[in-house]
C-alpha positions, 0 to 999 in steps of 0.5 A: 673925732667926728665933729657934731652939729648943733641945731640952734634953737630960739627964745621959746625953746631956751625959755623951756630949758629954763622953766621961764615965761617970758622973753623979757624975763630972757632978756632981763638975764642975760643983761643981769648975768653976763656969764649967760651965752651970747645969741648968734644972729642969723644975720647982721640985719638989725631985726635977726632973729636971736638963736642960741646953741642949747649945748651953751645953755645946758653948759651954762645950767650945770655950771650955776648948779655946780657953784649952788652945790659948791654954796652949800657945802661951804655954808654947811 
């Protein structure tokens, strides 16, 4: 199987795929949430840049989408 390679992407594009405004809304999820994926720091340097694998993010998505789908079949 042919392995595929993902292109990271920053806090601007993450903010799109979640339909959020701010960074520091970003920031104050992933600290909320800690089933959110990890950055990768493009380098150990204290000011890296953050980026993330938008597979993970789009994994993490459907994931709270399927846990709201299992929410409300239990309410129902």
């Amino acid at each position: 199987m042919e392995q595929q390679h993902t292109a990271l992407v920053g806090n601007k594009e993450v903010l799109k795929m979640l339909g959020m405004q701010s960074v520091s809304g970003l920031n104050k999820l992933r600290v909320r949430d800690k089933t959110f994926p990890a950055p990768i720091k493009s380098s150990d340097a204290r000011g890296a840049r953050c980026r993330f694998d938008p597979v993970e993010v789009e994994q993490w998505i459907e994931g709270k989408k399927a846990a709201r789908n299992q929410q409300a079949s239990a309410d129902e």
